[in-house]
N, C-alpha and C positions, 0 to 999 in steps of 0.2 A: 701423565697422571696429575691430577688436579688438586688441591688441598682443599678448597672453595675459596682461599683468602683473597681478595683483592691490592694490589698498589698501587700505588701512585706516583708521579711524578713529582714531588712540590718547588716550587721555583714562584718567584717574585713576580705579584700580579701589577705588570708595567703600567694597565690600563687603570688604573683607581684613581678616581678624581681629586684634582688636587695636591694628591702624593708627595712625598719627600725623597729625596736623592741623596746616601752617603757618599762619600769620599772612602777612599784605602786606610783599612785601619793601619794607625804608624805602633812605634813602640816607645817606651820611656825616652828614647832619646830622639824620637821626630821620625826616626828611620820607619820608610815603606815595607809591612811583613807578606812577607809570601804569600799567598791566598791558598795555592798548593799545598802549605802546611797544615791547612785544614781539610785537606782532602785524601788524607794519605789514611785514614780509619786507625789512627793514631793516637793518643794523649799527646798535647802540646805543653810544651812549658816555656813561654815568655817571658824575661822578667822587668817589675816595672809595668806600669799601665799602661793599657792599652787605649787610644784614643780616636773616634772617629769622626772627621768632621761632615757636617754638612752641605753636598754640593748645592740641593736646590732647596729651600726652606717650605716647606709645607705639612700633608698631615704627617704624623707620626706611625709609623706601619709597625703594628705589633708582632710581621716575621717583611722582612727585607733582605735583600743584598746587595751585599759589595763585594763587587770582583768575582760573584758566585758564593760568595763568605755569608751562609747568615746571619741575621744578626738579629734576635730577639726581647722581648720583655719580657718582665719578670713573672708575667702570667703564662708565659710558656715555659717557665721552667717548673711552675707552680702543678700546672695541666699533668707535666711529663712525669712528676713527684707523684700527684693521685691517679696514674694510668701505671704505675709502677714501672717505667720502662728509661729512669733517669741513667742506670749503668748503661743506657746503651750509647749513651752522648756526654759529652765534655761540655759543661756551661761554662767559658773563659768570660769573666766582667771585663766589659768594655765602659768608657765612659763615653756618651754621645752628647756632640755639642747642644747645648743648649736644653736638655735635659736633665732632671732632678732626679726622677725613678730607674732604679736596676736596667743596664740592658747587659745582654750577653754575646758574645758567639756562641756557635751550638753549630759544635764540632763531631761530627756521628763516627762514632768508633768501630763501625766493622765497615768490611768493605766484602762482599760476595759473590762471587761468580756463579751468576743467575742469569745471563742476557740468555734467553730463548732467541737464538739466530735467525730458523726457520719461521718463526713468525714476525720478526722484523721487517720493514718494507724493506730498507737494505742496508749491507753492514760490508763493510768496506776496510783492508787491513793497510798496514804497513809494509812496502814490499824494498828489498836492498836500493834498488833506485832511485826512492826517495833523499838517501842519501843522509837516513837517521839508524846506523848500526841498534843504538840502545833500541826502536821503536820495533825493530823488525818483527812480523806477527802478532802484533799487539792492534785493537779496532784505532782504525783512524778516522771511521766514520760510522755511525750507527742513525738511522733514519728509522721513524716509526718504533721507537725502543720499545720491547715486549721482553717480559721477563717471565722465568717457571717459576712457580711457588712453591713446587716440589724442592724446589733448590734451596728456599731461604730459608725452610725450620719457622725457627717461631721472634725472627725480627721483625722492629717494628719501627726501626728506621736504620739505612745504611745508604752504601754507594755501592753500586756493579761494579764489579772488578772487569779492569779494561775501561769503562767507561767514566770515569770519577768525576765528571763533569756535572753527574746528579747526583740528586739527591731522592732517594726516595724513602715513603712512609706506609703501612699499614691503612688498610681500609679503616680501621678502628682509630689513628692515629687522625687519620684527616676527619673522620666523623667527629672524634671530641673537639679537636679543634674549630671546626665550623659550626657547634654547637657553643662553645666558648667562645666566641664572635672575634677570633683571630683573625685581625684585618691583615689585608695584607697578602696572601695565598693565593696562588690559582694551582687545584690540581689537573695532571693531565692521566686517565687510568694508562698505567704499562701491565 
């Protein structure tokens, strides 16, 4: 059964001319934070700033990542504010090197189990022989990601549960944004 809603994949369009490359966001005291901490459809609470350096200097991408972390401007927190859908994500302020204006993490707070299996090209699990007890039956592979809509309600950005390695958004989430000239994006439809 079908809702009509559409999603998306959203993840870092590697291909943008010019581009700019973060580094791992550290924490007040220099230390490397987990990336998985923001993937866990959690509230985080770090304390002490959060700082991210630049590995390659070029343009400025108003959504990016590091390490899979996004990491946005202030115009997308702005976006999220007049789309009314800011409870569904955590804005952590980051300070990025060699920038003046707001950026963020933007940490999505639910996590859903919504992968549509049988439409996947292929989905691949964890089996004992692997030789990861915690992982057993959990996806270790998922190709072609396709998700039910039936399953997600009425979010409009999360991560699949099992798969936390994305990120995804509302057909409505990626249309405002690509009308608000959020550099930076590539969707792929799931």
């Amino acid at each position: 059964m079908s809702t009509g809603m559409r999603y998306y994949r959203i993840h870092d369009d590697m291909y943008f001319p010019g581009r700019w490359h973060l580094k791992t966001p550290v924490d007040g005291e220099g230390e490397s934070i987990n990336p998985w901490l923001f993937k866990e459809g959690k509230v985080v609470d770090i304390k002490g700033p959060i700082r991210i350096a630049v590995k390659q200097t070029g343009v400025a991408l108003r959504f990016t990542q590091s390490l899979g972390v996004p990491v946005v401007h202030r115009r997308v927190v702005s976006l999220f504010n007049r789309l009314g859908i800011q409870n569904e994500v955590q804005f952590i302020p980051v300070d990025v090197e060699g920038q003046a204006e707001p950026w963020f993490i933007l940490n999505a707070l639910q996590v859903i189990r919504c992968i549509d299996e049988a439409r996947c090209e292929e989905v691949g699990y964890w089996r004992p022989e692997d030789e990861r007890p915690d992982k057993v039956g959990q996806y270790k592979k998922v190709v072609g990601l396709k998700v039910d809509p039936a399953k997600i309600g009425v979010a409009h950005i999360f991560r699949p549960w099992g798969w936390l390695v994305v990120l995804i958004v509302s057909e409505q989430v990626k249309l405002a944004m690509e009308v608000e000239g959020i550099t930076g994006t590539d969707f792929v439809e799931v």
